[in-house]
N, C-alpha and C positions, 0 to 999 in steps of 0.2 A: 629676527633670529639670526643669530651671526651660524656659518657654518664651519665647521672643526673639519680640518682634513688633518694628513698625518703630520705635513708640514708644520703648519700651527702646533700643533700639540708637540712637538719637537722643540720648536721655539719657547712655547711655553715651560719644559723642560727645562731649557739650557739658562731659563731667566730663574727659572725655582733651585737648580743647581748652582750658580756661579754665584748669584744677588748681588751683583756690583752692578756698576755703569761698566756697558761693552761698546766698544767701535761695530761697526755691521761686516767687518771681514772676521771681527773674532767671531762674531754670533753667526757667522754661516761655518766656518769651521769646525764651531762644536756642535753646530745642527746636524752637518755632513757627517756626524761619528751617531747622529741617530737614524737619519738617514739620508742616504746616499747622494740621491739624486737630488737632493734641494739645492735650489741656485739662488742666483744674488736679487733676481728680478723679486722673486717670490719673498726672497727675507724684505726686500723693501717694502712690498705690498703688504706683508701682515705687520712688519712694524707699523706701518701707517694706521693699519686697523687698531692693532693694541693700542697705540696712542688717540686715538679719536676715542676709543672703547673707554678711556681711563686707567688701562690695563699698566702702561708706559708712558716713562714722563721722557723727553729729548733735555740735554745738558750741552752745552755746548761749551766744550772746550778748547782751550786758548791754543793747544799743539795740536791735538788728535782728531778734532772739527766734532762733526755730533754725535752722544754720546748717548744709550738708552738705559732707563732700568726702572727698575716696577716703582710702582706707586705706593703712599700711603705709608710712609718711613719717617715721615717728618723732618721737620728743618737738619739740614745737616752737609757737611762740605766735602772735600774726596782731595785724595793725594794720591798723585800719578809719579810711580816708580820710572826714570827715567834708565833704567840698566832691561827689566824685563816689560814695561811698555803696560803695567796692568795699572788699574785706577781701581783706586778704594776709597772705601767710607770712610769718612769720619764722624762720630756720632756728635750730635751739641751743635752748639757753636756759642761762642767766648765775644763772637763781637758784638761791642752795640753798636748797632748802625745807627742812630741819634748823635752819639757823641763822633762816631767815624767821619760824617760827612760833614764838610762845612757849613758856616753858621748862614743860613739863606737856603740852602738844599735841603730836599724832601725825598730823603732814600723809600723806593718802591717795594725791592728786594735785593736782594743780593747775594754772588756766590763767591766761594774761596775757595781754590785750587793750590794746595802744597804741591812741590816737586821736590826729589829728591832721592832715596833709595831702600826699597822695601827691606824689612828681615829677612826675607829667605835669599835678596839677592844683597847683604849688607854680610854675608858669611863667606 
């Protein structure tokens, strides 16, 4: 029986509110605007759980290092705004990794990171 404190359920909030992939200083940020006293120890600790839980998948990106966001969204890529620092979803994905990879390689999986500059900061 996993146990709920205010913590978690603040986390679990801020993952039900934003649903992108967050760095763990933005996810303590918006956790400190549910409450207060949550600190960095504690956001580490329950990401660890949501992700053992299946709650959170890690993403590891090329600039921002690791990256968390819920599960169960299906195959899909993210573009990181390089002016406001947020990474978003892209739904699909357009490649075939059969034809991408060389003739001899056996692609396992694969991710795609656009960069470049969101709508609201391309105004």
């Amino acid at each position: 029986m996993k146990r709920r404190t205010s913590q978690r359920a603040a986390l679990e909030m801020v993952f039900q509110k934003e649903d992108r992939p967050m760095g763990v200083e933005e996810i303590l940020n918006a956790g400190r605007k549910i409450v207060r006293t949550l600190n960095q120890a504690t956001v580490y600790r329950n990401l660890k759980i949501m992700v053992d839980n299946g709650e959170l998948i890690q993403i590891n990106h090329p600039a921002m290092g690791t990256l968390y966001e819920r599960t169960g969204k299906g195959h899909h890529h993210h573009f990181y705004c390089r002016i406001c620092g947020r990474v978003f979803e892209l739904p699909g994905c357009g490649l075939d990794s059969k034809k991408a990879a060389p003739k001899g390689f056996i692609t396992e999986e694969h991710e795609i990171f656009l960069f470049g500059v969101c709508p609201s900061c391309a105004k």
